[in-house]
C-alpha positions as CSV (number, residue, x, y, z in Angstrom):
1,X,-7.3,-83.4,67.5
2,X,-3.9,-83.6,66.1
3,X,-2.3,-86.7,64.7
4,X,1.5,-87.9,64.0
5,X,3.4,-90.1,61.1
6,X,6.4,-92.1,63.2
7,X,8.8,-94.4,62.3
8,X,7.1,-97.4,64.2
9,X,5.4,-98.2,62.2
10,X,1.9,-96.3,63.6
11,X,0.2,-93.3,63.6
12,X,-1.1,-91.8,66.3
13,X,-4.4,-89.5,67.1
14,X,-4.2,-87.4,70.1
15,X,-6.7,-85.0,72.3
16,X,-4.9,-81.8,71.8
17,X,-6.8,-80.5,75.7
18,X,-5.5,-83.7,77.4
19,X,-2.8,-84.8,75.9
20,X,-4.0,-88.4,75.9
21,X,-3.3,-90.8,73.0
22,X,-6.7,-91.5,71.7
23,X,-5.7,-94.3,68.9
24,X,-2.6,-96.1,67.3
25,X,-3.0,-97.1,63.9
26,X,-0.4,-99.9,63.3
27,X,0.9,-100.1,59.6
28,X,3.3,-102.3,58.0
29,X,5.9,-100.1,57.7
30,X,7.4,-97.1,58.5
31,X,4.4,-93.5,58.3
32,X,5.6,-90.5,57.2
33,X,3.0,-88.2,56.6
34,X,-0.4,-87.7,58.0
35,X,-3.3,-85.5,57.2
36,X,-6.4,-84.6,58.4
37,X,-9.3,-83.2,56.0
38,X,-9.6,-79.1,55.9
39,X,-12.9,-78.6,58.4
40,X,-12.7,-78.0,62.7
41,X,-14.4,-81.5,63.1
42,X,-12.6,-84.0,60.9
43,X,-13.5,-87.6,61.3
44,X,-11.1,-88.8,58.4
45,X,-7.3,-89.4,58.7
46,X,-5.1,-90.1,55.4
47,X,-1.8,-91.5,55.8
48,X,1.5,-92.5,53.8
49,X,5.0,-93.6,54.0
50,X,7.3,-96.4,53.4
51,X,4.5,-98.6,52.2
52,X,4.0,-96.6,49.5
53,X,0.0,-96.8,49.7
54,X,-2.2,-93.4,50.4
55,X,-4.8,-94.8,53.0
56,X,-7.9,-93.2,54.5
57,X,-9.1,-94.3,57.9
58,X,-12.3,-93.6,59.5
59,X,-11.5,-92.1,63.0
60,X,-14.8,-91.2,63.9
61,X,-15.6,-93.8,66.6
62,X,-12.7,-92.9,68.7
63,X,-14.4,-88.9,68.7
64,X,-16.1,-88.5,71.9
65,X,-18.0,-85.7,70.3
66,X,-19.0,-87.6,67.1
67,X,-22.2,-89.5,66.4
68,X,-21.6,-91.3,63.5
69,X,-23.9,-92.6,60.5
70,X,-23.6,-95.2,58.0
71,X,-23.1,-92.9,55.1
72,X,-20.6,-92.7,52.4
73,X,-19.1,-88.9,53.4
74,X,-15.6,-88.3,52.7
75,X,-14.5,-84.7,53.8
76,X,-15.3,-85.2,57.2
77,X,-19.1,-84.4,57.4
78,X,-20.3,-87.8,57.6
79,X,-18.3,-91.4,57.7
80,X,-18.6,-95.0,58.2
81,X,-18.9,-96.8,60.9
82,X,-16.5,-99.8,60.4
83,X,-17.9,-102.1,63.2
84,X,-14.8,-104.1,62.4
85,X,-13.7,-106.8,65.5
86,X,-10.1,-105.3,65.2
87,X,-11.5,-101.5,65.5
88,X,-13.1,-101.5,69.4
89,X,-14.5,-97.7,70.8
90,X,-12.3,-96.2,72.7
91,X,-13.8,-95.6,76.2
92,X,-12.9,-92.8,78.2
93,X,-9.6,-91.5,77.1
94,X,-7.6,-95.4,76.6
95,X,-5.5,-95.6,74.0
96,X,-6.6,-98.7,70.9
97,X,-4.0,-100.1,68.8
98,X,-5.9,-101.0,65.7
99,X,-5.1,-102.8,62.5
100,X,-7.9,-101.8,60.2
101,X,-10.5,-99.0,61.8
102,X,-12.7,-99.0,58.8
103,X,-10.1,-97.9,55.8
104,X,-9.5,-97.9,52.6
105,X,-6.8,-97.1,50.0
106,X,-6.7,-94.9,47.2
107,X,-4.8,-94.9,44.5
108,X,-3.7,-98.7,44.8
109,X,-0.6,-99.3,43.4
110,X,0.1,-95.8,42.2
111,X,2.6,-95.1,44.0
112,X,6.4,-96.3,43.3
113,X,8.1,-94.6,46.2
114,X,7.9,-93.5,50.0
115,X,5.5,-91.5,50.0
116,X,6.7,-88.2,51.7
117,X,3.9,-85.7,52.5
118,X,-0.1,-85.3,51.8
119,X,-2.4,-82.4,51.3
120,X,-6.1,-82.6,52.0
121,X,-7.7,-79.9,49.9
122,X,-11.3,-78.8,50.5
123,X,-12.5,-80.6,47.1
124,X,-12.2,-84.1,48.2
125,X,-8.8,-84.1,46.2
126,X,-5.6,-85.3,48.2
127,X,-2.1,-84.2,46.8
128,X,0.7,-86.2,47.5
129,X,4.7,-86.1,46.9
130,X,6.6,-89.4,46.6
131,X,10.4,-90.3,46.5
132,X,9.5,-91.3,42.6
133,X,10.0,-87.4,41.7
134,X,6.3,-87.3,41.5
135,X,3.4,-84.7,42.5
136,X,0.1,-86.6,42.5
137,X,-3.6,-85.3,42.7
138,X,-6.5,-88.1,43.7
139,X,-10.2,-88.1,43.3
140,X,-11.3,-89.8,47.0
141,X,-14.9,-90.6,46.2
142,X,-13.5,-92.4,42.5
143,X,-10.5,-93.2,45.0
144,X,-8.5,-92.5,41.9
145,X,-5.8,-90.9,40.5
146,X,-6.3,-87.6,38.5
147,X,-3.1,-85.8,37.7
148,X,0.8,-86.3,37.9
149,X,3.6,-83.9,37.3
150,X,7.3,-85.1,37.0
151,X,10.1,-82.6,39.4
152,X,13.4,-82.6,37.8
153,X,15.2,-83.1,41.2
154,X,14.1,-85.1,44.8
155,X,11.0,-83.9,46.3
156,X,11.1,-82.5,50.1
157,X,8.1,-81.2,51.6
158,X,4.5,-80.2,50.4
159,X,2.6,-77.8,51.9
160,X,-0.9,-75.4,51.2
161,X,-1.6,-72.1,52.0
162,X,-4.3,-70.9,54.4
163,X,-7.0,-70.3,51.8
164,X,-6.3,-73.6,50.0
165,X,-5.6,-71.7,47.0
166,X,-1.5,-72.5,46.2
167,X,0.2,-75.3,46.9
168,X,3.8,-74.9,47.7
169,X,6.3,-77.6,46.8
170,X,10.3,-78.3,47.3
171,X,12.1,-80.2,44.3
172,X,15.9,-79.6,44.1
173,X,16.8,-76.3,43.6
174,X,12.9,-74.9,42.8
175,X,10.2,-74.4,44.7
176,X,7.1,-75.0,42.4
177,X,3.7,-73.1,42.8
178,X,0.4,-75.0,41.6
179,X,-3.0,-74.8,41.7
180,X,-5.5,-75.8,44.6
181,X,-8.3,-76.1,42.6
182,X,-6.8,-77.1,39.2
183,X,-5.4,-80.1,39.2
184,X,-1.7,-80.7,37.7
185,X,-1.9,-76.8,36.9
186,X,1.7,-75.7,37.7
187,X,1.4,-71.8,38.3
188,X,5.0,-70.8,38.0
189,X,8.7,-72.0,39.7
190,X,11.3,-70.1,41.1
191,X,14.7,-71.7,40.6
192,X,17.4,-70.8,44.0
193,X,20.9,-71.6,44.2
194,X,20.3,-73.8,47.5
195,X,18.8,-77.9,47.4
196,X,15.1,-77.6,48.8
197,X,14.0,-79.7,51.8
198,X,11.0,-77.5,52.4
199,X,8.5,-74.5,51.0
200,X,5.8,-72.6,52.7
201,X,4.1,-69.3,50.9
202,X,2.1,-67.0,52.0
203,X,0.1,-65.4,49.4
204,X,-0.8,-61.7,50.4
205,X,2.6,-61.2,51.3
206,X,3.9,-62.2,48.0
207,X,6.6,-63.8,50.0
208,X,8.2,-67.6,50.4
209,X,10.0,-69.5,53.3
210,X,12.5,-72.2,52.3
211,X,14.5,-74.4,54.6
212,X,17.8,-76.0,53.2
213,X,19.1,-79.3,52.9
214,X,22.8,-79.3,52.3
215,X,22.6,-76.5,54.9
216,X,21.1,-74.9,58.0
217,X,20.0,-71.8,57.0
218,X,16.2,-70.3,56.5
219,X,15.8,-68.2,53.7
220,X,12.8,-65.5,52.3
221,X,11.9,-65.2,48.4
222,X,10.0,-62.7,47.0
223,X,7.5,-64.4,44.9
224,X,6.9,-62.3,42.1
225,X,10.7,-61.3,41.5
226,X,12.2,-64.9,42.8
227,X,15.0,-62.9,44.3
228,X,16.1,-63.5,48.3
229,X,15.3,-61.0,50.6
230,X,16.0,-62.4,54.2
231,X,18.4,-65.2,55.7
232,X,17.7,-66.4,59.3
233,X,20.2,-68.6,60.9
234,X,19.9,-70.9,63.9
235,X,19.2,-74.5,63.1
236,X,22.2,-77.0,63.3
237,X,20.8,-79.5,60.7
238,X,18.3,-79.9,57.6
239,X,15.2,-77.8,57.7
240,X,12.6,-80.0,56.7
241,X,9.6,-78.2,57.2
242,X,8.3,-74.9,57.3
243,X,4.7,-72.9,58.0
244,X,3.4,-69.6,58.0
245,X,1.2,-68.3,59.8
246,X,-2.4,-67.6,58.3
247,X,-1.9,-63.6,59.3
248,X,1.5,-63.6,57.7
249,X,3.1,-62.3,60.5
250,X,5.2,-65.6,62.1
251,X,6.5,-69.0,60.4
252,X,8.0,-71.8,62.3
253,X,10.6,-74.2,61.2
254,X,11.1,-77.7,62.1
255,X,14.7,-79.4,61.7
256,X,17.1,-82.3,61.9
257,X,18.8,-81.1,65.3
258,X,15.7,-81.8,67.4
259,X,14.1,-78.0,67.4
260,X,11.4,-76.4,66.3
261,X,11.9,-72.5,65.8
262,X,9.1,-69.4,65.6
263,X,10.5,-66.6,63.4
264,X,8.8,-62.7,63.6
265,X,7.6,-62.4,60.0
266,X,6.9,-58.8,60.2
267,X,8.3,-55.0,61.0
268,X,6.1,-54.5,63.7
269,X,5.5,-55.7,67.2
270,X,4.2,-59.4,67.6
271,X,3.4,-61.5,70.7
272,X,6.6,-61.4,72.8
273,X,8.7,-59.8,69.9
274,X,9.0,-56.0,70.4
């Protein structure tokens, strides 16, 4: 499944083989960020935006491949049944618009600012970054918060690597490093020359990928040293996100103007790049 944040006012889950819509959850307000927990059958959504309230819906009755049982999991190996009158099954494929599937909020009132982007970690801890300059860790079974850290300048994107070990985040001018598995633990920052919008590491190759904000260009830090060691240029507006892939050999880059680009991340021959 894959699932999208948009700005009315819903997010969507889709069947990444058909291409069908299989839900819309309607919000309030405009969704920014959506995230699925870290397993290859996840029957939990978390979403966040303009609201400014970090939800958790229970999307396991519009599986076709999920049974599931009145039980209290939250990473995705067991949920809730909601049974709600507003949350119907979906039958065959047809899209439901839905108020309330069977969710619930965490962190109530925590939050003093869009939230931006959300990370699932494999510990039943979501991260989240908010237009309040803020880095937040929650406990979802105490549905709670656990950490903050203060950035000195905005926040843009919020991303973890493929082992769940580092999680990568944009705040003005430094990309900040923290733990996965401690958190609030800041590991160490690099400061650039260039406003952030996005950060994406990859941790065997000691290397980082940041995307620009006050201009188009993608640039390559070494992690250890903090110095730039590659520019790529091709985007014709803000790059707001970035991700590597989890063989370090290709990132992609989302932007402003509408595109989303594949880079070769490597010296030596890669899919179509010779």
């Amino acid at each position: 499944m894959a699932a999208t944040a948009s700005a009315d006012f819903s997010a969507k889950v889709w069947d990444c083989h058909t291409g069908e819509c299989i839900c819309t959850l309607q919000h309030a307000h405009i969704v920014r960020t959506v995230a699925f927990p870290p397993n290859h059958n996840p029957l939990l959504l978390a979403t966040g935006g303009f609201e400014k309230k970090l939800r958790i819906y229970d999307i396991s009755q519009y599986r076709k491949d999920s049974h599931p049982s009145n039980t209290n999991g939250v990473n995705g190996s067991n949920s809730t049944s909601s049974g709600s009158p507003t949350s119907p099954e979906a039958l065959n494929g047809v899209t439901k618009t839905v108020t309330d599937p069977g969710s619930f909020e965490v962190g109530e009132g925590v939050h003093k600012g869009t939230i931006k982007s959300i990370v699932w970690l494999g510990n039943d801890t979501l991260v989240t970054v908010a237009d309040d300059n803020k880095v937040r860790w929650f406990d979802i079974r105490a549905r709670s918060l656990l950490k903050e850290y203060d950035l000195a300048g905005p926040i843009g994107s919020c991303e973890v690597d493929s082992e769940g070990a580092i999680i990568s985040v944009a705040g003005g001018k430094t990309a900040y490093f923290f733990s996965g598995s401690q958190p609030g633990h800041l590991i160490k920052s690099v400061d650039t020359q260039h406003e952030l919008a996005s950060v994406a590491l990859h941790k065997e190759k000691r290397q980082f990928v940041v995307g620009g904000t006050s201009d188009t260009w993608v640039r390559v830090y070494n992690y250890d040293t903090g110095k730039e060691v590659d520019v790529q240029k091709g985007h014709h507006g803000p790059v707001w996100t970035v991700g590597i892939t989890p063989d370090g050999k290709m990132y992609g880059t989302g932007s402003e103007d509408g595109t989303i680009k594949l880079w070769k991340f490597t010296n030596e021959p890669y899919g179509l790049w010779r």
